[in-house]
N, C-alpha and C positions, 0 to 999 in steps of 0.2 A: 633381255633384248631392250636397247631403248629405242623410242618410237621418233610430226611434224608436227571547184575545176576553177576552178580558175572561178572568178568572180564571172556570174550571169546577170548582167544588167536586160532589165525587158525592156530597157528604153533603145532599144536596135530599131533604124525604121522599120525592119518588116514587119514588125509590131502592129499593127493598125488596131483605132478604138474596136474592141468587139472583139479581134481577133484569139483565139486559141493554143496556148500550147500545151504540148506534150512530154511531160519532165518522167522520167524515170523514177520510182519510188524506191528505187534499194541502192545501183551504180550510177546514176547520172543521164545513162543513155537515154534521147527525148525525140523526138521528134516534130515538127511543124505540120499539121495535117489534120485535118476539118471534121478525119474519119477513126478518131483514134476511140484511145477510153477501154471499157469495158471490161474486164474482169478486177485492176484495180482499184485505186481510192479514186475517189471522182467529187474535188469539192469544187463547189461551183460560187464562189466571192462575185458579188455585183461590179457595178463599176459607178461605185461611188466615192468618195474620198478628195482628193485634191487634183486630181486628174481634169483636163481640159482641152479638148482637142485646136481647141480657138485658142489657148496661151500664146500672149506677145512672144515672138522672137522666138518661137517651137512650131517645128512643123506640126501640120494637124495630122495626130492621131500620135504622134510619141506623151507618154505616158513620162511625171515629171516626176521623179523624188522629192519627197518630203524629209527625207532621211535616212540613212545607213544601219541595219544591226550589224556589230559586230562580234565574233565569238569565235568559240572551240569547238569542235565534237570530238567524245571522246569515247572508249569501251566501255562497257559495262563495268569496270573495277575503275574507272578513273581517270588514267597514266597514258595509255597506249592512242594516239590518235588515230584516226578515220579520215581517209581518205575520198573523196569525191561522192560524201554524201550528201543527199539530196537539203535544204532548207528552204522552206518558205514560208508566206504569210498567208493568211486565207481569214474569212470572214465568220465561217461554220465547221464543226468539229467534221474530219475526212468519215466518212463511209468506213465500216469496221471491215479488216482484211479479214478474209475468208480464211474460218480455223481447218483448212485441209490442202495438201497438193491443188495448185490450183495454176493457170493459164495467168501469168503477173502481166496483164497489159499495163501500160505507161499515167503514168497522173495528169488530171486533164485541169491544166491552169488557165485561168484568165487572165486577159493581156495585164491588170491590175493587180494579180497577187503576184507580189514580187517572190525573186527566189534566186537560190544561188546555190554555190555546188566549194564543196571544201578540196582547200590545197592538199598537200601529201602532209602536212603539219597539223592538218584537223583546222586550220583556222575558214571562216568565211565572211564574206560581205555582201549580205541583203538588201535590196530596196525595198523601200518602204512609200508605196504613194498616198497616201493618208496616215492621221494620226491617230490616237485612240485607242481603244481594247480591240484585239483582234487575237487570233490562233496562232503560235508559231509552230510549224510541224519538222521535225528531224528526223529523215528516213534514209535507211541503210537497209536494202532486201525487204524482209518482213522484220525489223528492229523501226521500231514506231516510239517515239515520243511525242505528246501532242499536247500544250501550255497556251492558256491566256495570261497574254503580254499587253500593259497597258502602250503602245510604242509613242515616243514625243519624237517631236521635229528634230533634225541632226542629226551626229554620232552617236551611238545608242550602245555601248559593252551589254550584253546578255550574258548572264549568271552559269557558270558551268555547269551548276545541277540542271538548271534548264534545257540544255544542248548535249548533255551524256546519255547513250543508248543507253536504253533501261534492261534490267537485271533481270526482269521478270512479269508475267503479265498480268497487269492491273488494270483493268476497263475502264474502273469510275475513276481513277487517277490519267489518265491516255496514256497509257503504257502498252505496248505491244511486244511481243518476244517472238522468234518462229517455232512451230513445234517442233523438237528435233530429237530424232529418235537415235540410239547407237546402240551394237552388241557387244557386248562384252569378248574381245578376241584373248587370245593368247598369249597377247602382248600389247603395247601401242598406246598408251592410257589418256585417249582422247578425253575421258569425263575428267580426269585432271584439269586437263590442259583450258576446256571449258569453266572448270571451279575458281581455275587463275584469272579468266577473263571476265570474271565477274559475272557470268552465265549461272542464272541458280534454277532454271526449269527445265529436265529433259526427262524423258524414258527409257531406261539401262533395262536392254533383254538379254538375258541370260546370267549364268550361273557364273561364280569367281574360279577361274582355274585353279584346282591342286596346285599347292606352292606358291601361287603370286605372294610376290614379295612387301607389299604392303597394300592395308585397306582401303577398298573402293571408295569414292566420297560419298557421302550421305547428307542431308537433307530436306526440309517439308518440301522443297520442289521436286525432289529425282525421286522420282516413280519406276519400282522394280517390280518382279513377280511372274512374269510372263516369258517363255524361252526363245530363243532365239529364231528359230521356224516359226513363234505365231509370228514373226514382225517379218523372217524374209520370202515364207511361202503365204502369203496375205497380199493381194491387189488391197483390201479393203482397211487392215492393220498397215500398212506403209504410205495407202495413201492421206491417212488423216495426221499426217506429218507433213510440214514444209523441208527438211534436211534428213536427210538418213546416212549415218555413219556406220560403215564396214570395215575396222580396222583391221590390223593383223593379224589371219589368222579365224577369220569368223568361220570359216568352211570347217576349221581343225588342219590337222595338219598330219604326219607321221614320219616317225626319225629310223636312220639305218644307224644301230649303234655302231654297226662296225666300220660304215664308213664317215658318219659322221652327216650323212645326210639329209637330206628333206624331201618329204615329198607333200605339197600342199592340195587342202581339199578344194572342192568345187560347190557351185549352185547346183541344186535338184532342175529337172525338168520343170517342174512344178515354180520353184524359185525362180528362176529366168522367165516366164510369163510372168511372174507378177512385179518384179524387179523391172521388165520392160516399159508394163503398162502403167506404174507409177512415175516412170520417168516421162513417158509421152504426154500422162496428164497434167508436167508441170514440175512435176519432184526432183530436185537436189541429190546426187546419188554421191559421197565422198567415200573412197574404197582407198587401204594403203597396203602396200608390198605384198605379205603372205593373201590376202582376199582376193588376190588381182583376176585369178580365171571366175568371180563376177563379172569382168569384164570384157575380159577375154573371149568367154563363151554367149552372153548375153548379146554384144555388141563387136561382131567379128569384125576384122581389120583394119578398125581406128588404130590400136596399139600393137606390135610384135615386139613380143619379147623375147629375149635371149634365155635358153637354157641352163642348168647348173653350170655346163662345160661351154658354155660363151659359143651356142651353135643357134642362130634363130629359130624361134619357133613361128611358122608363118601359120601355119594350118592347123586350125585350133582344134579340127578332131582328132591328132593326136600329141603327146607329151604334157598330158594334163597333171597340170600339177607340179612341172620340171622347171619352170623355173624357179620355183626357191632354193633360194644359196645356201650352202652350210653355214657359213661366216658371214656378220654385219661388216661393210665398210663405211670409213667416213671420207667423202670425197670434197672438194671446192667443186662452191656451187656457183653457175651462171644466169644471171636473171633474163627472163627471155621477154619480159614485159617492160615497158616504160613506165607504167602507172606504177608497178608493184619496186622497182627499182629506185621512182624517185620517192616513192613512200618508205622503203628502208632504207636510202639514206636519210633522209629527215630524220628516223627514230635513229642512226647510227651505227645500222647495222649492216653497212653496201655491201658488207664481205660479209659472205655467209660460207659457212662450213656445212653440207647436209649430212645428219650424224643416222647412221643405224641404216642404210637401205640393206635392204636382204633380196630384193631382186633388182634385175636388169633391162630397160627397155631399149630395145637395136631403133626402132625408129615410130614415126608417125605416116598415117598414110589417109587426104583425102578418101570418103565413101560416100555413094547416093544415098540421098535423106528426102525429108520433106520438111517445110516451115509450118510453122504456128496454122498457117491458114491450109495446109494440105497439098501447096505446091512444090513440085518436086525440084531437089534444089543439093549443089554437093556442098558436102558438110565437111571442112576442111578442121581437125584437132587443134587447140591453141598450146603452146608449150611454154609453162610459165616459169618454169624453173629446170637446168639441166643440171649436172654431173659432167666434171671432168676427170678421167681416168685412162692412164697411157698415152697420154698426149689427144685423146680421143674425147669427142664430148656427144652426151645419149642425154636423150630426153630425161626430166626425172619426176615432174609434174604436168600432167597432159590432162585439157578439158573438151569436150564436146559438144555439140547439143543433139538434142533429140524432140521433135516438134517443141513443146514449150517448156521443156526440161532440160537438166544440165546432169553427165558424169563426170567426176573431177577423181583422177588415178593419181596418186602420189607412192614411187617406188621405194619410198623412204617414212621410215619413222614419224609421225606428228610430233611423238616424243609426249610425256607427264610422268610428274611426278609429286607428290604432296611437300617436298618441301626444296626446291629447285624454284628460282623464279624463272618468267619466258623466256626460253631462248629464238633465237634468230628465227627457228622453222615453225615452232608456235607462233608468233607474230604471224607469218607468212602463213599458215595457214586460217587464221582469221581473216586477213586481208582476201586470201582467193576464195576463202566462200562466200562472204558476202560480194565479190566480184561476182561470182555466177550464180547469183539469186537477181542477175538482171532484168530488167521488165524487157518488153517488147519494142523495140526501138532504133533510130540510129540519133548518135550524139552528133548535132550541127556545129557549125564552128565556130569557137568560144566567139563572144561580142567584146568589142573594145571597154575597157576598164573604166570607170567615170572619170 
């Protein structure tokens, strides 16, 4: 089976000397508000530098540029650009992200550390309101790069090694990585697909299926030895991850030979508690095709999916396990996001083919939830990529949230292989994890370009 901002100038009047922002540390999303902070990076830059509320011919309290960085950010292997990642300057090295499932509230900037947020081409433009040595920080989710930059006055190119997500975590270098856990399914070969993106640190649970067709990746970062129940029936094993991968197939599965069919396994009682309660505390939950009744069962009526024979399944206590297909298809896919759409066109891949789904989603459906803070609130699924098929088009990557957690379902293949380079739904799913490893926030509207 094969398996898947625009330049932020802080010189906006509402800026005022002293005043606060709130920038996202992983997608952009920020917010304006006196009361933010807290669970993420919290650097706190003085207000010193070149700044002057009394400057001739500037209103008092807009904050003046000194100068422009400009740059790239890119993936960990190099090539693939990043999207609407966070940059800015600061005076003091960020506060270390919490090594566990954790509540990502927003980056608490001062009106003086300049920052900016990259196009769909990875490029950005910083301000800069003083000159001198100072931090430059590059954040995508929990993907942290953190460099002293001597910054001069002007235009200023910043060095690609400087500004590319790092591969791996290194403290005394400022290297950050998220902890990301995956099991080893049936099919699906996410750790591939991680080894292409320059990703060298994860935790593979479980054993290599009889017959897989070629070797698992290996090495000094990918940590094996442990089965796949201690990571899916563990609150306390899933939550000292920031990402958990459930690809194809982690339940098991079981075939009719005679008709050729499928029937896929399910989460324990057991599983579903603690699968829950990692997501609530904050946790990244990415689950593909054959896994899907994780989802199904834990998190009833975000997703319905269709059965072998194209009959919905609304009611999850029965037909467990019916929707997996005998046969993968490959269908034309439709981006259901603008961010994710103008980001593959930029890399050139606007038309996407989605290759290998094995199951079928009929729809999305609005459910009562609660927010980050406990208030109850309806949780509408985001659909970030569909499937077209008979003139018909079904969901075919749908994300949620769950108080300050994210599930992200994909009814298709992530797709790996050891010597294939990325194709189109690799890219794409790099793109939407680090999209829903979002902090706590809403994005205001971009400010005028200098």
């Amino acid at each position: 089976m094969k398996s898947l901002l625009s330049v932020a100038s802080i010189g906006a009047a509402a800026l005022l000397a002293g005043a606060v922002v709130f920038a996202c540390g992983s997608d952009g999303r920020q917010v304006f508000d006196d009361d933010g902070g807290g669970g993420g990076i919290l650097p706190t830059g003085d207000a010193s530098g070149t700044f002057d509320p009394t400057d001739a011919g500037n209103e008092a309290g807009k904050p003046v540029a000194a100068g422009y960085l400009l740059g790239k950010v890119t993936a960990p292997e190099g090539t693939v650009p990043i999207s609407q990642a966070l940059v800015y300057l600061t005076d003091r090295v960020p506060d270390p992200i919490p090594e566990k499932a954790y509540c990502d509230t927003c980056v608490k900037l001062t009106a003086l550390e300049g920052y900016g947020y990259t196009k769909p081409d990875g490029s950005f433009e910083v301000p800069a309101y003083k000159t001198g040595k100072q931090y430059i920080v590059v954040q995508k989710g929990q993907f942290r790069r953190v460099r002293e930059i001597n910054v001069l006055a002007g235009d200023q190119r910043v060095d690609v090694n400087v500004t590319r997500l790092p591969s791996k975590n290194d403290a005394a270098a400022g290297d950050t990585i998220p902890k990301i856990a995956m099991v080893v399914g049936g099919a699906d070969r996410i750790d591939e697909t991680m080894k292409k993106l320059g990703i060298e640190e994860f935790y593979r649970y479980g054993d290599t299926p009889p017959g897989f067709p070629i070797p698992l990746p290996s090495g000094p970062g990918i940590k094996t030895g442990k089965s796949a129940n201690d990571l899916m029936g563990s609150a306390g094993e899933l939550s000292a991850n920031h990402i958990v991968l459930l690809p194809c197939a982690s339940f098991g599965y079981t075939r009719n030979e005679t008709s050729g069919g499928f029937t896929c396994g399910g989460p324990t009682s057991g599983q579903k508690t603690a699968l829950k309660s990692y997501v609530d505390g904050g946790g990244k939950l990415y689950v593909t095709d054959f896994s899907y009744e994780a989802v199904r069962q834990t998190w009833p009526g975000f997703i319905t999916w269709f059965d072998a024979g194209m009959r919905p399944l609304p009611d999850n206590s029965t037909g467990l396990g019916t929707a997996c297909r005998g046969g993968a298809e490959d269908t034309p896919g439709v981006i259901g996001d603008q961010g994710l759409k103008d980001w593959m066109t930029a890399i050139g891949n606007g038309n996407v083919t989605l290759e290998a789904s094995w199951s079928r989603i009929q729809k999305v459906t609005p459910q009562p939830g609660v927010d980050p803070t406990g208030k109850p609130i309806t949780i509408t699924p985001k659909v970030w990529m569909s499937s077209q098929v008979g003139g018909q088009t079904y969901p075919a990557t749908v994300s949620f949230e769950q108080k300050c957690g994210r599930v992200l379902m994909s009814s298709y293949h992530c797709e790996g292989d050891s010597g294939s380079g990325l194709i189109a739904q690799e890219k794409a799913l790099l793109y939407i994890l680090l999209e829903v490893g979002v902090c706590v926030g809403d994005l205001p509207p971009p400010p005028p370009p200098r």
